[in-house]
C-alpha positions, 0 to 999 in steps of 0.5 A: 335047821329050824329056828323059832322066833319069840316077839309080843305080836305078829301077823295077822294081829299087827304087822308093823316094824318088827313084824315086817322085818321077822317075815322078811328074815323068815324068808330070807333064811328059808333060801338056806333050808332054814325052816321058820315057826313064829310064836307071838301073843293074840285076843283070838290065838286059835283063829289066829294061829295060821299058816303065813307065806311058808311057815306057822304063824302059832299064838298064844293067849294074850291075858292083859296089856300094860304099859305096851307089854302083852302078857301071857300065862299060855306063852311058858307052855307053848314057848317050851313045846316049840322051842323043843322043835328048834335048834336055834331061838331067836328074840327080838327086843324089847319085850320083858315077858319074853325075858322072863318066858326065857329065864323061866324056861332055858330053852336049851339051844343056841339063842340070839336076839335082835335088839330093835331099840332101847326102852326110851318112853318107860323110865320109871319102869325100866329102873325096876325092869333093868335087872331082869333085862341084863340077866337075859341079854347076859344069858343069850349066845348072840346079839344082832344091833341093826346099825352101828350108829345104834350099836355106837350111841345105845348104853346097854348093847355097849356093855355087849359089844364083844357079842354084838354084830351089826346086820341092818334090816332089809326088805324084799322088792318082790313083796312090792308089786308094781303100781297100776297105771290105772292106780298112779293116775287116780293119785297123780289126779288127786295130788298134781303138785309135787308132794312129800310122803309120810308112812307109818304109824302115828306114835309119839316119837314119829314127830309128825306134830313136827311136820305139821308145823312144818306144813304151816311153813311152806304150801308143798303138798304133804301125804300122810299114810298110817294110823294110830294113837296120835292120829286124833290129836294130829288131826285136830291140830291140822284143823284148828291151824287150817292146813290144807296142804297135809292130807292124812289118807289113814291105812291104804292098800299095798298098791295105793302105797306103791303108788304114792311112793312113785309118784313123791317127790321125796320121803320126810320122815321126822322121828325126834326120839331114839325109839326109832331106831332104824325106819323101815319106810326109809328102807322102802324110800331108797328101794324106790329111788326117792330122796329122804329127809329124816332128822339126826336122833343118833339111830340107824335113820341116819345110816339109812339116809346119809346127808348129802348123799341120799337125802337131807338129816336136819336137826329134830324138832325143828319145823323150819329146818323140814320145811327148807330141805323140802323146798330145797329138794322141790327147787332142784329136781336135779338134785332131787333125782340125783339123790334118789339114784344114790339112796336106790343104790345104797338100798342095792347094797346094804339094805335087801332082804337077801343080804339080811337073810343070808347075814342071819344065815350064817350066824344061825350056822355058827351058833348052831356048830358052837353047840356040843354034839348032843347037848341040845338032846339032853337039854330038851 
């Protein structure tokens, strides 16, 4: 079985969220003998167009960007050349030029997609984009939401629900590689005291501004790891207010992560908007032991880190309400470990790759036997 994914971009362009959980499906599915090509927009797509970890990363020319939407004249073409090589497509949303790619060139075969999070920022734009959206999500054979409190809270899946299923994201351990001893002392040097971990992009919804008002709340240690478009601002707020507890360290190798992530007292993730849907990095908190604090935005951030149980879920936009859970956690280091062995084993259970890839598996093998015999050929 081969199976083509379609998104706006992925490695080596950018490997955020959706690309990381791509990768990890892609790898997760070829334990089944499920082949793998994955078909995204670049600046560069010949130099770009490369072989990546056991399959073919293929691009297409990226024309313009607007409004967080690449488009592309070359994607119709190449999509159709691919998509005749597969047996299954899969989507990942949101993307309205992927919709439009996909409603102007049936591709033929079972389709599914997996529904990463509702369009929340573009309001205006949504009104107009609402009736070529339902089309497409009406049009594919299967939808994959990757909580049921995403499932549960978002308006559009509810008018899919009969066609709906709940596979939460999941990481592999093995693309993690154990941090030096060399690695962890040249940190643990830099941040003796105890300290909480922010990882991600610095975007809007994030709520790192939150956290940073925070940080005038108490004087534990806070370690930011990403850049982005709210990166300037961020700082600037962190100068004018003279916080020298929150330090941005910007992009880091994989290893100096790894490092950080052994070393914290505990992951914060303040996101306050539902375009963070799910939180990877607090898939990668629980993977490595630690207790979470994230904030109750009715996304899957809550399925991940339950309260009480794996981490602490306060209100968002609430600085004081951040900063108490992380004294909280810095006062009771039994509690903290206790925590963090729960979120260690909730990651074991419901949040590694393998169970992801093995989940898709089986969906892919459905939706490849619903197909009739020789349809596919004659819809080539």
């Amino acid at each position: 079985m081969r199976v083509l994914h379609f998104f706006k971009t992925y490695w080596p362009d950018t490997f955020g969220g959706v690309e990381r959980t791509i990768h990890a499906i892609v790898k997760g599915v070829a334990r089944h003998d499920i082949q793998s090509d994955v078909l995204s927009l670049s600046k560069t797509p010949e130099k770009n167009t490369a072989e990546f970890d056991g399959h073919m990363a293929h691009k297409a020319k990226l024309d313009f960007e607007f409004a967080s939407t690449g488009f592309s004249r070359e994607a119709f073409g190449r999509f159709r050349e691919l998509s005749r090589k597969a047996d299954i497509i899969h989507y990942h949303f949101p993307w309205p030029m992927m919709d439009i790619v996909h409603l102007a060139a049936p591709p033929g075969k079972p389709t599914v997609v997996t529904y990463h999070s509702d369009i929340v920022k573009q309001k205006l734009l949504l009104k107009l984009y609402e009736p070529v959206m339902h089309r497409f999500l009406k049009s594919v054979d299967a939808i994959v939401a990757t909580s049921p409190n995403y499932l549960a809270t978002s308006e559009v899946l509810q008018r899919y629900k009969d066609k709906t299923t709940v596979i939460p994201l999941g990481l592999d351990e093995a693309d993690y590689r154990e941090a030096s001893e060399q690695d962890k002392a040249r940190w643990h040097e830099r941040f003796a005291k105890p300290f909480f971990l922010f990882v991600g992009v610095l975007r809007y919804y994030k709520g790192v501004h939150i956290l940073l008002e925070a940080a005038r709340q108490t004087a534990i240690d806070i370690v930011i790891v990403g850049e982005g478009p709210m990166e300037a601002s961020l700082k600037e707020y962190a100068q004018q207010h003279g916080l020298r507890n929150a330090f941005f360290l910007g992009a880091l190798a994989d290893a100096d992560k790894t490092a950080l992530l052994e070393l914290c007292t505990g992951v914060v993730f303040p996101s306050n908007l539902r375009s963070e849907a799910f939180g990877l990095s607090l898939v990668e908190a629980s993977m490595f032991g630690k207790p979470m604090i994230s904030c109750e935005i009715g996304t899957g951030t809550s399925f991940v880190n339950q309260h009480g149980k794996t981490g602490y879920v306060v209100r968002p936009d609430d600085p004081s309400a951040l900063a108490e859970a992380m004294e909280r956690l810095v006062a009771d280091g039994e509690a903290a470990a206790s925590l963090g062995n729960a979120a260690r084993l909730r990651y074991e259970e419901c949040f590694t790759a393998e169970r992801m890839g093995n989940a898709y598996a089986v969906l892919y093998k459905r939706l490849h036997s619903q197909m009739p015999s020789g349809a596919s050929e004659r819809k080539r």
